[in-house]
N, C-alpha and C positions, 0 to 999 in steps of 0.2 A: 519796321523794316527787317527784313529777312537776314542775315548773314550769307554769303557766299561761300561755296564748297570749293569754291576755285580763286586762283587768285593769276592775273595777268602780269609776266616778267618776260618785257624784250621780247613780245608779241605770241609767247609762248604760255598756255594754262597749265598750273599746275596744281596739284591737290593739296588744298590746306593743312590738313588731316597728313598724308605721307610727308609733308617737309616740318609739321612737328618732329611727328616720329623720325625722321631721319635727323633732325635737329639732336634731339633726346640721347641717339644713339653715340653721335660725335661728343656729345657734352660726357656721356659713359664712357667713352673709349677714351677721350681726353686726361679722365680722373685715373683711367686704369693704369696710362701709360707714366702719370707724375709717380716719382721712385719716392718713398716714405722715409725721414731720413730722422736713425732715432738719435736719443740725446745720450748725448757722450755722457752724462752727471745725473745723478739722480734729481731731481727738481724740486724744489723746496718749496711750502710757503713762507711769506715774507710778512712776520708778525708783527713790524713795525708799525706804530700809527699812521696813519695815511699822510700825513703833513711828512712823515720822518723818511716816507720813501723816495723823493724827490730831490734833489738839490737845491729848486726854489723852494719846496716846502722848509727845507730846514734851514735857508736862507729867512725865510720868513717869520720862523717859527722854530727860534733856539731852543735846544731843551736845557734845564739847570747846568748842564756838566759843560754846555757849550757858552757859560758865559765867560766873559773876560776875567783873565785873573786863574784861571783854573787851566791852562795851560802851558 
């Protein structure tokens, strides 16, 4: 089966091909128009163990220092 170069909207053809491209253009002009907003702090990575970054992780997964008796 062929694909069609046209596509029917509301009894109206239009080109498949021109409403990518006019698609394409909106999605560009969309991105151009979001303001880029930089970060107040310089960003850090977070060297903890992956259990330790979390709340439930270190809920789940005390480290030595966080047992009882030690604070």
């Amino acid at each position: 089966m062929i694909c069609p170069d046209t596509i029917i909207i509301g009894g109206h053809a239009y080109s498949w091909r021109q409403l990518s491209e006019q698609r394409r253009q909106q999605v560009a002009a969309w991105k151009a128009s979001q303001p880029h907003q930089p970060s107040l702090f310089e960003l850090r990575e977070d060297a903890r163990p992956a259990t330790q970054r979390s709340a439930a992780g270190r809920y789940l997964e005390p480290s030595l220092l966080d047992a009882p008796g030690w604070g």
